[in-house]
C-alpha positions as MATLAB code, in Angstrom:
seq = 'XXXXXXXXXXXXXXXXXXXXXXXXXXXXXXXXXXXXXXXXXXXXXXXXXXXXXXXXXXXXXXXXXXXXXXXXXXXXXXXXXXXXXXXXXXXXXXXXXXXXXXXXXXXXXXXXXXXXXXXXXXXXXXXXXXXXXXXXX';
ca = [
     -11.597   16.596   71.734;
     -15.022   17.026   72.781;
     -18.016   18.385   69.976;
     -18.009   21.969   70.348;
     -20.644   24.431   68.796;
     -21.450   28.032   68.006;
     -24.526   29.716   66.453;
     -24.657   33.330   65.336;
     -26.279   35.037   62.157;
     -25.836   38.174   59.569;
     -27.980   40.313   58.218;
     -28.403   39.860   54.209;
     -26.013   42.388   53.370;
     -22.734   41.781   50.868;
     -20.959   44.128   54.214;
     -21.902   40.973   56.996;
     -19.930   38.119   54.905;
     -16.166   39.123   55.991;
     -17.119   38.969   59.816;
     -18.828   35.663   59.393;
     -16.352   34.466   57.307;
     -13.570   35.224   59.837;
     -15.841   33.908   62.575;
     -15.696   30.544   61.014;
     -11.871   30.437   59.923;
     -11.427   31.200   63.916;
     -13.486   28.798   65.083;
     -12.154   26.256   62.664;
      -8.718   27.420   63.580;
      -9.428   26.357   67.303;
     -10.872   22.911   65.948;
      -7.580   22.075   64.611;
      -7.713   22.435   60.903;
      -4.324   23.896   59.336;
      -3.869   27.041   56.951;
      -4.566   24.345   53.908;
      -7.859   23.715   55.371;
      -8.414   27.075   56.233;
      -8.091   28.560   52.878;
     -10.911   26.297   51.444;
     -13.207   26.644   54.664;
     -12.909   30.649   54.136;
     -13.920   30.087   50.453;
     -16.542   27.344   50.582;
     -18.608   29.730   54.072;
     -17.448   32.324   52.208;
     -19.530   31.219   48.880;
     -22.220   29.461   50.552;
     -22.815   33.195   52.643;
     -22.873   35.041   49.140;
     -25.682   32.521   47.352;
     -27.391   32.721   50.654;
     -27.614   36.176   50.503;
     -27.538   37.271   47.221;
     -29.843   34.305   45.806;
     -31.642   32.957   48.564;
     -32.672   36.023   50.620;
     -32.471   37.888   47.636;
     -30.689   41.042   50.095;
     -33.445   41.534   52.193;
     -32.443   43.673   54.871;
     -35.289   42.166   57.029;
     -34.041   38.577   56.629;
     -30.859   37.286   58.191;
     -28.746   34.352   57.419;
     -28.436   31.804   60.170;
     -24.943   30.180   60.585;
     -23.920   26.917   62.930;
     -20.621   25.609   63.064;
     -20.074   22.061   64.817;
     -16.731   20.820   65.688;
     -15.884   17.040   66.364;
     -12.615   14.897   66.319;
     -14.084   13.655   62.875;
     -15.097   16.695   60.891;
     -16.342   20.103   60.840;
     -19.781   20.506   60.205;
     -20.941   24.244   59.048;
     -24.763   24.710   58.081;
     -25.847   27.766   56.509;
     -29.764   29.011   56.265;
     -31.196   31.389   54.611;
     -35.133   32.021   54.171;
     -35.840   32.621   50.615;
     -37.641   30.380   48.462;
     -34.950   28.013   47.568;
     -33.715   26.110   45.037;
     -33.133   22.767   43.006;
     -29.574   22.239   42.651;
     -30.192   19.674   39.947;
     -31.576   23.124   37.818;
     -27.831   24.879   38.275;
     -26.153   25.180   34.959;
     -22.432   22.875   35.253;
     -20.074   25.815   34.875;
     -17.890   23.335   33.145;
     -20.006   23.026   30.332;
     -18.461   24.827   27.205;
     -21.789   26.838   27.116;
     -21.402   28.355   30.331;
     -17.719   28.714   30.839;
     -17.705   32.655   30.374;
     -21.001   33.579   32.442;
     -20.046   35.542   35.080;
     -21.752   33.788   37.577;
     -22.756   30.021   38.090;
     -19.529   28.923   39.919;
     -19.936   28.410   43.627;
     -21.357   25.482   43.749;
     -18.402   24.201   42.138;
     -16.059   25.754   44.283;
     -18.028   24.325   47.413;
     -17.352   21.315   46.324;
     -13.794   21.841   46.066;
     -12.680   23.039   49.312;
     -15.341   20.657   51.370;
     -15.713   16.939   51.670;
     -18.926   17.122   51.642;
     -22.200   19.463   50.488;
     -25.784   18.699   51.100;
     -28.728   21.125   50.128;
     -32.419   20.835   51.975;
     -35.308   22.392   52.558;
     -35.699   23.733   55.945;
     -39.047   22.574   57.603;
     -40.143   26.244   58.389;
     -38.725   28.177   54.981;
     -35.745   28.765   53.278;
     -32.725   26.442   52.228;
     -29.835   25.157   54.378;
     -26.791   24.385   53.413;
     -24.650   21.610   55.094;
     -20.984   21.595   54.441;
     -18.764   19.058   55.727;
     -15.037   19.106   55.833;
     -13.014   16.058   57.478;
      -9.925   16.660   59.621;
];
């Protein structure tokens, strides 16, 4: 199997996530991943979308959410940008801590972790944050 890629993007609105989402599972789908996989693809794009969103574009209808998926015999590769001012991960309360187990929010990294491999957070060069998640076939 040869690498395959798509590129498409949302608007920063809670409405666009489903679409993308099911974009994703598809094109995952195709890449051979099985309804295991699929499941925890769906949540982690469908987490990463909501921070990116919610947190990082902060629902600003003028600011859309850029979204690449990259298929290879190894992995699947699925980068998420947004443009807001971004974060340090490090600074993200550990929803495991007794402290923070009933906040209603605080959980998504977490759950990224989960249902990837891998996560990476960076700074893009021209604004905003990306989000690399990579899960393994």
């Amino acid at each position: 199997m040869g690498e395959k890629e798509t590129k498409f993007s949302i608007s920063s609105k809670i409405e666009a996530i489903d679409e993308a989402v099911q974009k994703a599972t598809v094109f995952a789908g195709e890449a051979g991943f099985g309804d295991d996989a699929l499941f925890g693809i769906d949540m982690a794009v469908r987490e990463a979308l909501a921070n990116a969103v919610k947190h990082g574009n902060k629902l600003d209808a003028n600011k859309n959410v850029e979204i690449t998926l990259v298929s290879s015999a190894e992995a699947l590769e699925i980068l998420i940008r947004d443009f807001g001012e971004g974060f340090d991960v490090e600074e993200v309360p550990d929803p495991t801590n007794p402290e923070n187990l009933l906040k209603a929010s605080g959980r998504g990294i977490l759950f990224m972790h989960n249902f990837v491999d891998k996560v990476e957070w960076k700074r893009h060069a021209e604004g905003g944050m990306i989000v690399k998640m990579t899960k393994n076939h």
